[in-house]
VEXMARLUM-141017 format. One line per 4 residues: number of its first residue (from 1); their letters; for each residue x, y, z of N, C-alpha, C. Coordinates in pm, 1 decimal. Each point is the difference from the previous one (the first is absolute). Layout:
BEGIN
NUM	A	X/Y/Z/X/Y/Z/X/Y/Z ~ ...
end
This chain:
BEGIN
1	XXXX	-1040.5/-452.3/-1060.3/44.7/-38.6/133.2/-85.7/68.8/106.7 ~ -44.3/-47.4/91.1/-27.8/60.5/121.9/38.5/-20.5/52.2 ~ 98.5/81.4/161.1/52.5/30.7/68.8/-74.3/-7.3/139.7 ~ 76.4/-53.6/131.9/-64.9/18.0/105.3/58.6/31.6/150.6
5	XXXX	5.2/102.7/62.3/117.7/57.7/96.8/-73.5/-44.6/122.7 ~ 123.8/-55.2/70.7/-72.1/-27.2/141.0/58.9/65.3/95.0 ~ -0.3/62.9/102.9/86.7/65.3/79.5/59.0/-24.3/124.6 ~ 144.2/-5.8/0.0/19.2/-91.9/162.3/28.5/138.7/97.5
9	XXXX	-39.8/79.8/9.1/4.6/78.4/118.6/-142.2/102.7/-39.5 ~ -23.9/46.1/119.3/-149.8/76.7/25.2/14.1/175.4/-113.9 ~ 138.3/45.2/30.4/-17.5/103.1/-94.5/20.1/0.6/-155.4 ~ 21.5/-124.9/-36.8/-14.1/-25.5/-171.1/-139.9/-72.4/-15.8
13	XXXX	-73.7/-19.7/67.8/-100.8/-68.4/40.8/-122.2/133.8/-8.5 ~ 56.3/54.6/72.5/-82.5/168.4/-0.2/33.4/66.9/-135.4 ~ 62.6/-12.4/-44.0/0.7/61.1/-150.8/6.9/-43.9/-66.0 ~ -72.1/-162.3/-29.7/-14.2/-42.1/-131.1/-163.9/15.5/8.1
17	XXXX	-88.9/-1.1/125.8/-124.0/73.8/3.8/18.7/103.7/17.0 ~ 46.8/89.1/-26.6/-39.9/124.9/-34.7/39.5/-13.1/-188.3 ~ 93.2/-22.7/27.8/69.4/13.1/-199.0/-169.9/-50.2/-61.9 ~ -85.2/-141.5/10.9/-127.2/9.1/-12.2/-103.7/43.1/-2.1
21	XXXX	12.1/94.9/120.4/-132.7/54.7/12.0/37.6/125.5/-74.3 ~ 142.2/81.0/-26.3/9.3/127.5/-53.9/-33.6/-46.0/-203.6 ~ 8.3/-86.7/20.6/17.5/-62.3/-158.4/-210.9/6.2/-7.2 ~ -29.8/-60.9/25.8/-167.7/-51.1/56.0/-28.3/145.9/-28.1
25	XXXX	22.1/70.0/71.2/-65.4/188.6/51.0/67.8/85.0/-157.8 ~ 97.7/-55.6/-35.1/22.1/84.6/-156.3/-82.4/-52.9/-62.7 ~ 20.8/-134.3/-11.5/-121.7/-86.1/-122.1/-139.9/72.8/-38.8 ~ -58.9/4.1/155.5/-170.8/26.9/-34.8/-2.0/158.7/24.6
29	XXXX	120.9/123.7/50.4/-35.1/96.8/-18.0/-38.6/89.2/-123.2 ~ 54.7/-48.4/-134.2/21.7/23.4/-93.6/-98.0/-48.9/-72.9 ~ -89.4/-88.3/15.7/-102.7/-21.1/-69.8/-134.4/69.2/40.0 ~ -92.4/-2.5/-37.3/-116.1/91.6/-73.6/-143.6/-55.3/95.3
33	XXXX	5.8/-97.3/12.3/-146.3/-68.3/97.9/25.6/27.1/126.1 ~ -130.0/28.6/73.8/29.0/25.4/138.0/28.2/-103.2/60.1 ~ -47.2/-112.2/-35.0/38.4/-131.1/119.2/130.0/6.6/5.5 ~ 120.7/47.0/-147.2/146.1/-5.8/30.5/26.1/64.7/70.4
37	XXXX	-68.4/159.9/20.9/40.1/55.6/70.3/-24.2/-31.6/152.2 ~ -70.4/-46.1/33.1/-52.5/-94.4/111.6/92.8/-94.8/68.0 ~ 61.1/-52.9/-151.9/118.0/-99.0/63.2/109.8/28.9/25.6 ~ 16.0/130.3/-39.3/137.1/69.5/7.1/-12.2/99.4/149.0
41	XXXX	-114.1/1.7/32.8/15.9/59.0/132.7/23.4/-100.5/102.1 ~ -90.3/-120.0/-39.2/42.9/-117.4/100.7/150.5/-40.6/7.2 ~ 51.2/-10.5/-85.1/150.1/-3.4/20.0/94.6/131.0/40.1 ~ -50.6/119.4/23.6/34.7/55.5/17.6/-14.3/9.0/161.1
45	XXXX	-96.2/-18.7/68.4/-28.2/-69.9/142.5/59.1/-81.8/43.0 ~ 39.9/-93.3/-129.5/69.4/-113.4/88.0/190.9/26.8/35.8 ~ 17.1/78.6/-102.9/117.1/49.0/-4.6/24.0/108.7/151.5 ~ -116.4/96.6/35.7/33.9/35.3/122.0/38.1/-80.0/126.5
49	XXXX	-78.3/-114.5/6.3/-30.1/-111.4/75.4/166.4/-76.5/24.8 ~ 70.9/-42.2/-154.3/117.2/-102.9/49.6/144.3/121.0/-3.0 ~ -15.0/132.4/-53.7/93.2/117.8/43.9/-15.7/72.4/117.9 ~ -124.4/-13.9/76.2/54.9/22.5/151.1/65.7/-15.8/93.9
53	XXXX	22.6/-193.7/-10.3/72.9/-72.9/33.9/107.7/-4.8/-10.7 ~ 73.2/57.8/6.1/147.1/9.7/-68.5/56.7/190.7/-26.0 ~ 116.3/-14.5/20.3/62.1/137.9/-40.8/41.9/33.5/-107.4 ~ -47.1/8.6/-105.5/36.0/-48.6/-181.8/70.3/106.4/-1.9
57	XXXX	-0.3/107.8/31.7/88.1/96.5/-90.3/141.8/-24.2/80.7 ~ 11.8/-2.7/135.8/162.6/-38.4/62.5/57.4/-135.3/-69.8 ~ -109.0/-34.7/10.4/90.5/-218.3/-63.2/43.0/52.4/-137.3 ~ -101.9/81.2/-114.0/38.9/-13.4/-120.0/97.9/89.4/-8.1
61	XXXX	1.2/90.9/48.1/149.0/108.8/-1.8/139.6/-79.3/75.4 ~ -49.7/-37.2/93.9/155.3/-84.9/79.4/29.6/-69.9/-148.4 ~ -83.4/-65.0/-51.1/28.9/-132.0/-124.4/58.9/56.9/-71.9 ~ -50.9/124.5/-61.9/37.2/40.7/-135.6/156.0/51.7/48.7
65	XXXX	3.3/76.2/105.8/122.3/42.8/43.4/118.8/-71.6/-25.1 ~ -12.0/-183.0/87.3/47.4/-77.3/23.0/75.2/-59.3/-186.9 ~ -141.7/-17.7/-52.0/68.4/-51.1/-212.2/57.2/124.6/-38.0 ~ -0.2/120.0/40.8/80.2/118.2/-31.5/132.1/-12.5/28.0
69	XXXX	31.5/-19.2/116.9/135.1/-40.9/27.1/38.7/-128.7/-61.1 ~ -17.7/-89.9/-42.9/9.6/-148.6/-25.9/-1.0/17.9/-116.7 ~ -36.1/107.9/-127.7/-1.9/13.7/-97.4/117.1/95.8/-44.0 ~ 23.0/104.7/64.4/80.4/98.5/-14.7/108.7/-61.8/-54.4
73	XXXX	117.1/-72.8/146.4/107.3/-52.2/-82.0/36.5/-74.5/-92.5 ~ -100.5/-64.9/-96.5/-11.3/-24.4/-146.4/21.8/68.0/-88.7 ~ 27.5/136.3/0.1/27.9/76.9/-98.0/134.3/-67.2/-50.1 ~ -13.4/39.0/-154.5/163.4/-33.3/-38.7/16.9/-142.2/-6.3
77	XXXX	-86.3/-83.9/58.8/7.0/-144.1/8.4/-9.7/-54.9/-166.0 ~ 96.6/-27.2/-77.4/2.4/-69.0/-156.5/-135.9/-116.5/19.1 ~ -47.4/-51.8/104.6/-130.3/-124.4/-53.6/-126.8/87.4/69.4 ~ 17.4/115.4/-27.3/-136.8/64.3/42.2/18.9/106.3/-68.4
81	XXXX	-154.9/4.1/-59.8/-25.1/106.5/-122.1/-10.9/127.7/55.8 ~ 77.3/139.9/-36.5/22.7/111.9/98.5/-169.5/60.0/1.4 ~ -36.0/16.1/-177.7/-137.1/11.6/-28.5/-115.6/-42.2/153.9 ~ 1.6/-116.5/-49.0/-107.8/-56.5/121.0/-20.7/23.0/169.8
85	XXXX	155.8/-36.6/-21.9/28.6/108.0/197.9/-60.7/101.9/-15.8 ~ 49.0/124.2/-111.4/-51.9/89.4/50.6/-99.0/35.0/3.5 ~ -115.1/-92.5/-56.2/-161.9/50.2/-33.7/-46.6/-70.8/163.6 ~ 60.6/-129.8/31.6/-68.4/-7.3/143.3/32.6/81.8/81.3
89	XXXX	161.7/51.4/-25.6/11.3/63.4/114.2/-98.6/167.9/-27.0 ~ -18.6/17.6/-88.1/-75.7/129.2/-45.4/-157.8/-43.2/83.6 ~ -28.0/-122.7/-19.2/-147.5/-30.4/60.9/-33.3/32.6/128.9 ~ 125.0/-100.4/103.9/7.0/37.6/97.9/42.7/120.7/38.7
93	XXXX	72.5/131.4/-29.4/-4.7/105.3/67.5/-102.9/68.9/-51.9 ~ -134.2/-20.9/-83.2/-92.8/73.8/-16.2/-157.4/-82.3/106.2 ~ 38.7/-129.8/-5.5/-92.0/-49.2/85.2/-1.6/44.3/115.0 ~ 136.2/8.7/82.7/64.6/-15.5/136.2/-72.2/176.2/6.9
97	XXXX	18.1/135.6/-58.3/-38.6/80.2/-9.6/-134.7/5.5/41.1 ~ -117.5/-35.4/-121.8/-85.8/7.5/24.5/-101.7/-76.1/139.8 ~ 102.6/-77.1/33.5/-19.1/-35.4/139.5/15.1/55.9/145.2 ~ 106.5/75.8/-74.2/45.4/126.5/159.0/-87.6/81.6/0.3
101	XXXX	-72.4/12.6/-132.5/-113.0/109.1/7.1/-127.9/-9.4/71.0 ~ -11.8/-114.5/25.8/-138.0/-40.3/57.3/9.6/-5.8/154.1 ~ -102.1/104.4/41.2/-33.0/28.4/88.7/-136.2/-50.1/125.2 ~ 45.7/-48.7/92.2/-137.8/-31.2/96.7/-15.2/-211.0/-39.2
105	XXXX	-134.2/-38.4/32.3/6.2/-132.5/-2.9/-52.5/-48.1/-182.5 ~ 57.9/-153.2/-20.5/-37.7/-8.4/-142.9/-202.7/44.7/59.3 ~ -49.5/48.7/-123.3/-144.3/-28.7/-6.6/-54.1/99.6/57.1 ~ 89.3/71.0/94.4/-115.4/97.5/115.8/-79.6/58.8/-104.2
109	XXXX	42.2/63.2/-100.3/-124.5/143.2/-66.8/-135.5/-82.5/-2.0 ~ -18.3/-160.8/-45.6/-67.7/-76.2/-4.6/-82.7/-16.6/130.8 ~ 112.7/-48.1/97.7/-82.0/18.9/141.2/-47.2/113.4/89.6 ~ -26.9/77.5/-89.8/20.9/158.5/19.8/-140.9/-5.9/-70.4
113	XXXX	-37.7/5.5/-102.7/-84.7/-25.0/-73.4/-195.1/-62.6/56.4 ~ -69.7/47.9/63.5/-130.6/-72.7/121.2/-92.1/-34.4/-111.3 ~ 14.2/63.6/-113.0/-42.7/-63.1/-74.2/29.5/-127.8/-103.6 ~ 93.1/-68.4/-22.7/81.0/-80.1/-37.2/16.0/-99.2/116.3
117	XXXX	15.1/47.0/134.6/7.1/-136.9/94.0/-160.0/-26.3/18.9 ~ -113.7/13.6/-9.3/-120.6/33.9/49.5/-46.3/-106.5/-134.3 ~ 71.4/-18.3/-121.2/24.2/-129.4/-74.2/40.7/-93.0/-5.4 ~ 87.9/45.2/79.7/125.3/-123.2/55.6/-86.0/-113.6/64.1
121	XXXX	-65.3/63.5/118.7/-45.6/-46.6/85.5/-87.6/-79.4/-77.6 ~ -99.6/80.5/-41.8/-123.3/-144.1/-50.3/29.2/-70.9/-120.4 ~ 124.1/24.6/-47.5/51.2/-93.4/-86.1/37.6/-151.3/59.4 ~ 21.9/11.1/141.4/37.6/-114.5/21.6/-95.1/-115.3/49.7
125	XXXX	-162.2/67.0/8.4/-121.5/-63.0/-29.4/-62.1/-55.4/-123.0 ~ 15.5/-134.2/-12.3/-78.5/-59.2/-135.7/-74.7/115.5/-26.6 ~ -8.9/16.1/-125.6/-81.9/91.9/-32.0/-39.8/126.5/81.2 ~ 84.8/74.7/59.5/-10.9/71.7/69.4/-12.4/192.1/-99.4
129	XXXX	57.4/-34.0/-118.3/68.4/92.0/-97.7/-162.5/22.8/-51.0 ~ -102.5/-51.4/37.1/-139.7/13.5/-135.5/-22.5/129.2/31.0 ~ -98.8/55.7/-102.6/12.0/149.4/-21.1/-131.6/37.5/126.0 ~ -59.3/-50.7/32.5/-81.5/21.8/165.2/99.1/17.4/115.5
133	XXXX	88.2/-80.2/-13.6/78.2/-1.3/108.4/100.7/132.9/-14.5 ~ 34.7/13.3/-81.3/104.4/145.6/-86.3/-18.4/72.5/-79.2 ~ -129.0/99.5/-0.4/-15.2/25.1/-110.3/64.6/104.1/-98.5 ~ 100.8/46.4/144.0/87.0/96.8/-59.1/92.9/-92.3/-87.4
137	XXXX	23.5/-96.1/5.2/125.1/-89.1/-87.2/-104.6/-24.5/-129.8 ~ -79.6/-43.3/35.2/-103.0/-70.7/-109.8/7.5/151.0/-68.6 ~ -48.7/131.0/41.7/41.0/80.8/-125.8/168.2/54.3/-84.2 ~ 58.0/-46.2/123.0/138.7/42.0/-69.5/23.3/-120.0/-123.6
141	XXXX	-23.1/-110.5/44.4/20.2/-98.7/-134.1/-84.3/27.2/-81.8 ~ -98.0/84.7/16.1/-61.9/42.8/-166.1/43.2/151.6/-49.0 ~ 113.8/9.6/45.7/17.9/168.8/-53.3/93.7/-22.0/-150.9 ~ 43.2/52.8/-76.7/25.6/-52.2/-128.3/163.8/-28.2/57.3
145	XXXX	-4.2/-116.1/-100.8/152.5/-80.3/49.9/157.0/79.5/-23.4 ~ -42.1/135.9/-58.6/119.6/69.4/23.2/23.9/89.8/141.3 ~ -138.7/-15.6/58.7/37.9/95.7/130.5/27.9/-137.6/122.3 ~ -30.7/-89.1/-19.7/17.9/-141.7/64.6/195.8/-9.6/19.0
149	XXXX	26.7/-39.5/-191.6/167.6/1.2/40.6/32.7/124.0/22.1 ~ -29.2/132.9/6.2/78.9/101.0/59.2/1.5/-23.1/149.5 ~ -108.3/-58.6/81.9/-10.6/11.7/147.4/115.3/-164.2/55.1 ~ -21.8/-53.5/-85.5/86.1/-160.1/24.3/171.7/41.4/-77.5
153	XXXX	49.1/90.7/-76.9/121.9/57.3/-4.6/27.1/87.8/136.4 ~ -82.4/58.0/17.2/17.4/109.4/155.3/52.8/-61.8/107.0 ~ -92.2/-133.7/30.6/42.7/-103.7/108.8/120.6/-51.1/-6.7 ~ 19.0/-77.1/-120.6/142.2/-68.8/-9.3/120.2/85.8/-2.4
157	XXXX	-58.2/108.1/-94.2/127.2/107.4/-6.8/104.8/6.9/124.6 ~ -14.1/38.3/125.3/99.7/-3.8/84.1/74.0/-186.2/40.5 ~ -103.6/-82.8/-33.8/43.2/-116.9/52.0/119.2/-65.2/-144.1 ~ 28.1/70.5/-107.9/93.1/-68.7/-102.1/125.2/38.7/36.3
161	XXXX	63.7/88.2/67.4/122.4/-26.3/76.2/41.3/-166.6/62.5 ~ -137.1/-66.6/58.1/94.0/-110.1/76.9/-90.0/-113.3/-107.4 ~ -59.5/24.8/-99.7/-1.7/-105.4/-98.9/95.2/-12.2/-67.0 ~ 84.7/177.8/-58.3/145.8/-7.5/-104.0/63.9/-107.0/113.4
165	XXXX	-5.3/49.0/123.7/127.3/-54.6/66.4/-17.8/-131.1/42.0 ~ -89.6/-32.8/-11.5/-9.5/-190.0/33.8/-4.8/-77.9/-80.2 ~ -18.6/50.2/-169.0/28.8/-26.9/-112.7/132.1/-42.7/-26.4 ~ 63.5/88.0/27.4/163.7/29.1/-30.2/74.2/-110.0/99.4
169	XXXX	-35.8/13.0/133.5/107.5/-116.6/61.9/-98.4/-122.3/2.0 ~ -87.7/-20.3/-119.0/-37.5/-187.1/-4.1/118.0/-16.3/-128.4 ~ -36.7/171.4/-83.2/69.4/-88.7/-125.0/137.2/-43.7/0.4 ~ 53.3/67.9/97.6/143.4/-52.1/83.9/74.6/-77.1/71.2
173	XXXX	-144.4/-59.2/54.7/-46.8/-107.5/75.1/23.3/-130.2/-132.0 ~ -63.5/20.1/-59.7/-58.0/-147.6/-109.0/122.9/-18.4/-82.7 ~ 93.5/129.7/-43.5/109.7/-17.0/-86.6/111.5/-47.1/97.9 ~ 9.0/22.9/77.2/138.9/-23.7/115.7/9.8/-153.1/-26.6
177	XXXX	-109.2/-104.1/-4.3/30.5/-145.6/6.7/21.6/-48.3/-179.9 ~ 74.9/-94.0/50.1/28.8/-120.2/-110.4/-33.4/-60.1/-33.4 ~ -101.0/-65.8/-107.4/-90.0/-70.6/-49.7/3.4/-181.5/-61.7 ~ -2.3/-88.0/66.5/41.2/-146.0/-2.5/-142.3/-75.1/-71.3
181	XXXX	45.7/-86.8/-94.5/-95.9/-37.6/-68.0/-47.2/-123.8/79.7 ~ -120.5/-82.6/36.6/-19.1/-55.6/123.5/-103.1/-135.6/-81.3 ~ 32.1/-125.2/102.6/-116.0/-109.7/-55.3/-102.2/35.4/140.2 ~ -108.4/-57.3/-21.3/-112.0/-35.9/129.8/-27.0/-176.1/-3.4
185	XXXX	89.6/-58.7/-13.0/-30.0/-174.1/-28.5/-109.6/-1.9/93.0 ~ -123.4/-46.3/-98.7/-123.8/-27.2/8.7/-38.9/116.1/108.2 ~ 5.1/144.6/-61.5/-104.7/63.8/70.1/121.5/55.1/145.8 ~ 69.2/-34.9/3.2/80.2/15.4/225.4/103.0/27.9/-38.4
189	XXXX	103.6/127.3/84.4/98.7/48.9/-56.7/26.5/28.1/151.5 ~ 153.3/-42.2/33.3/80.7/37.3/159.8/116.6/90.7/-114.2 ~ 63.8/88.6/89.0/128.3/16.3/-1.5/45.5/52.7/149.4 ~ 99.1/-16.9/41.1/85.9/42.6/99.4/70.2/177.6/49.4
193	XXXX	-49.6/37.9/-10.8/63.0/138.8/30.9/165.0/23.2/-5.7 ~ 39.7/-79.6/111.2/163.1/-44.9/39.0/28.1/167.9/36.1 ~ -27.0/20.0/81.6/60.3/167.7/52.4/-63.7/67.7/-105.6 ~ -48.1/35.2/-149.9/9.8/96.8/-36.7/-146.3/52.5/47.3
197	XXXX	-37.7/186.5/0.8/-87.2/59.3/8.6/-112.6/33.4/-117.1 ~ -109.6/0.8/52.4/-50.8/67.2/-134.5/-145.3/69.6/79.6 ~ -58.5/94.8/-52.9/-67.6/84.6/88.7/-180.7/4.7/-110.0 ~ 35.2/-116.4/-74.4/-121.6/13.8/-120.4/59.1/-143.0/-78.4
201	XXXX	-49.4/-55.5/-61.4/-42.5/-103.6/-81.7/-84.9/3.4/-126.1 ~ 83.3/-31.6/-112.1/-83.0/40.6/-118.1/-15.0/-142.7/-103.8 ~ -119.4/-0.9/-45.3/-0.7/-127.8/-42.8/-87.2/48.2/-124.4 ~ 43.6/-72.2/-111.8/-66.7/19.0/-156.2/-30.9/-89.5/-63.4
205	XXXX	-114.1/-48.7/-59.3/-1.5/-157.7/-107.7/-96.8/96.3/-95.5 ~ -33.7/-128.3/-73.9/-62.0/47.5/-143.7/-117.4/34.3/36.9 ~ -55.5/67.4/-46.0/-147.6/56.6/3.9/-129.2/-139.2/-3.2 ~ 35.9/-73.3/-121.1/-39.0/-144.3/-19.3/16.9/-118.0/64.3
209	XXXX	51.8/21.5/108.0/17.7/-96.8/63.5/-134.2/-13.4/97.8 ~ -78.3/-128.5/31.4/-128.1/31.3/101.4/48.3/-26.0/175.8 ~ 66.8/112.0/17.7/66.1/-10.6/151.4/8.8/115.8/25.4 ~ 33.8/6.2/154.1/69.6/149.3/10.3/47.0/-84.3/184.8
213	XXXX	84.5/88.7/46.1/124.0/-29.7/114.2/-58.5/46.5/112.4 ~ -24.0/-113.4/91.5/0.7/40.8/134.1/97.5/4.7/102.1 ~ 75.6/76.5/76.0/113.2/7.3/19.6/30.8/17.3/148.7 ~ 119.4/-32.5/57.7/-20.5/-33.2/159.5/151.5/58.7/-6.8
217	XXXX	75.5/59.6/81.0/103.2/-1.4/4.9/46.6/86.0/167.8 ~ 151.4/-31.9/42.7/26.9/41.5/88.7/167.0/24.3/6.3 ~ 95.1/29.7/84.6/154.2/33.9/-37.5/57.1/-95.0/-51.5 ~ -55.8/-151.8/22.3/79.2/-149.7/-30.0/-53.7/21.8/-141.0
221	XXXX	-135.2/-22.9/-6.8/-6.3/-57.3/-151.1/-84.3/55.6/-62.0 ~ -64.9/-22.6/-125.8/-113.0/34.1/-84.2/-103.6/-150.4/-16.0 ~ -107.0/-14.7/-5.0/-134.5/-115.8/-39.8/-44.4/116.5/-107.7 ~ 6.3/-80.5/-104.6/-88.0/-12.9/-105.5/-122.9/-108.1/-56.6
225	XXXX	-134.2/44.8/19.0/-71.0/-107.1/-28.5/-64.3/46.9/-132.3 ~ -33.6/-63.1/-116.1/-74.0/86.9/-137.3/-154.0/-60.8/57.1 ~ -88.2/53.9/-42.2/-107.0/-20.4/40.6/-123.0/1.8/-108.5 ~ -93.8/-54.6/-50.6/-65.3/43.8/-123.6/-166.7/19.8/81.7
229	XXXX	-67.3/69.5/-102.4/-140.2/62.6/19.8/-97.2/-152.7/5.4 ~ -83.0/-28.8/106.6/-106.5/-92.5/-53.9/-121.7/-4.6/-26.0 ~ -26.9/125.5/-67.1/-127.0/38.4/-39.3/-88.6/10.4/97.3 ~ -101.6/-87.9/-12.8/-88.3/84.0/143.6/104.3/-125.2/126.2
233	XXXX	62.9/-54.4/-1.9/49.2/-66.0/115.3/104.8/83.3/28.3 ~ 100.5/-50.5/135.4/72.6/61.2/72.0/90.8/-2.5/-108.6 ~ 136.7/54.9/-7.8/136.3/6.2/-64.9/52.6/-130.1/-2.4 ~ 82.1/-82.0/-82.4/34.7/-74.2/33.7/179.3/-46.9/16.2
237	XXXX	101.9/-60.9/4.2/147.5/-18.4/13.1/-29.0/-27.0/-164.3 ~ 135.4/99.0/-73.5/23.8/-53.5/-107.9/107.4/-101.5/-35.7 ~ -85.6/-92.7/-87.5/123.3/-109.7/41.8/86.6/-21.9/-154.1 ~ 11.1/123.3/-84.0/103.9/9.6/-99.4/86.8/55.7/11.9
241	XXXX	168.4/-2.1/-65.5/135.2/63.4/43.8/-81.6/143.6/-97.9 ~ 63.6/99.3/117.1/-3.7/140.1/-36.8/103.4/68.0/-0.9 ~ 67.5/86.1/-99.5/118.9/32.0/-31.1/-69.5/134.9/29.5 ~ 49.4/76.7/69.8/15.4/159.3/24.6/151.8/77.1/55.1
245	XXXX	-2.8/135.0/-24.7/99.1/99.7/8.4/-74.7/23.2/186.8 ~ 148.7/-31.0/78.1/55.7/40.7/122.6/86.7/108.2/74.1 ~ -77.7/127.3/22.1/117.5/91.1/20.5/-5.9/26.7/153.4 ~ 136.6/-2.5/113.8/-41.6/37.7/108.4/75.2/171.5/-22.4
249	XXX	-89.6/62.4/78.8/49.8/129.6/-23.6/-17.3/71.4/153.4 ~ 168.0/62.3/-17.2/58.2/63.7/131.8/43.4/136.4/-6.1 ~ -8.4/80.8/46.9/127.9/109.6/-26.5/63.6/0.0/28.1
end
């Protein structure tokens, strides 16, 4: 199955790019070639870039606060496993923690850093990164790849407080909704909202299927269009029924 989240408000929107780019920046830190490491700094730039914008550590603490209370009086509840409460609720008062701990703006040590923005900068020139242009970078990517991930653990190190924590209220996010098994007759899918909320949209089909969902939505309704690849031409309307998993998800 592949899965595809769309977001109807700007701050689930802001953290499903970041949940990406922190995923992107683990991927290539951990590997061994400098170009990964290369790519793991670029995402690590870009991650300063869409967490400025926004107050991540107040939104994600108000949140977690907010499923803390909303979870609490479940205890004792016979259709809820006591087990499982208590490991989220164990999550969230260790997330919510390591969040009070963080001090100053996300990223500053980074923007703090004249050498690291002084990359930044000509990173955002085609080819701006060549080793004439930097040659201090051009030698750090050849220093042996264990002193590479020690300096790319250093960086992230203070920023995994608001990755635990933006982790934690998607996965709270994605479980909160109810999952409806759905047609696309020929490719186009409406449904109606009718009052209810949902703050994210989750949509799943088979891996095998040659489509994937372009999606429009607003408080009235949801547009679903499936769409398939046309090789070197534009995309085109798919015009076969597509059966996929529909979840709207609210807290």
């Amino acid at each position: 199955m592949i899965s595809y989240d769309y977001p109807l408000n700007e701050r689930v929107r802001t953290l499903l790019r970041l949940e990406d780019l922190f995923a992107r920046v683990d991927f290539f830190a951990i590997q061994s070639h400098a170009l990964d490491h290369h790519a793991a700094l670029l995402s690590l730039f870009e991650i300063l870039e869409v967490a400025c914008r926004a107050d991540l550590k107040t939104d994600l603490l108000q949140e977690l606060e907010r499923q803390r209370q909303v979870l609490e009086p479940l205890r004792h509840n016979p259709a809820i496993s006591e087990a499982a409460l208590d490991d989220i609720l164990r999550d969230i008062g260790s997330t919510a923690a390591s969040l009070h701990e963080l001090s100053g703006k996300m990223g500053q040590h980074i923007r703090d850093n004249e050498w690291l923005m002084s990359i930044k900068q000509r990173i955002n020139i085609p080819g701006g990164a060549c080793e004439f242009d930097l040659p201090s970078y051009h030698f750090w990517l050849n220093l042996d790849e264990a002193a590479r991930r020690r300096d790319l653990r250093e960086w992230l190190a203070p920023l995994q407080p608001i990755n635990n924590g933006l982790r934690l209220v998607l996965k709270l996010l994605r479980d909160s909704g109810k999952t409806t098994r759905q047609i696309a007759q020929q490719g186009a899918f409406q449904q109606m909202l009718a009052g209810r909320v949902a703050q994210m949209i989750r949509i799943s089909l088979d891996s095998e299927l040659p489509c994937f969902p372009e999606i429009s939505a607003n408080k009235y309704a949801i547009n679903i269009r499936f769409t398939a690849l046309g090789g070197t031409q534009k995309p085109r309307a798919c015009d076969i029924d597509v059966k996929f998993d529909l979840t709207l998800c609210n807290f």
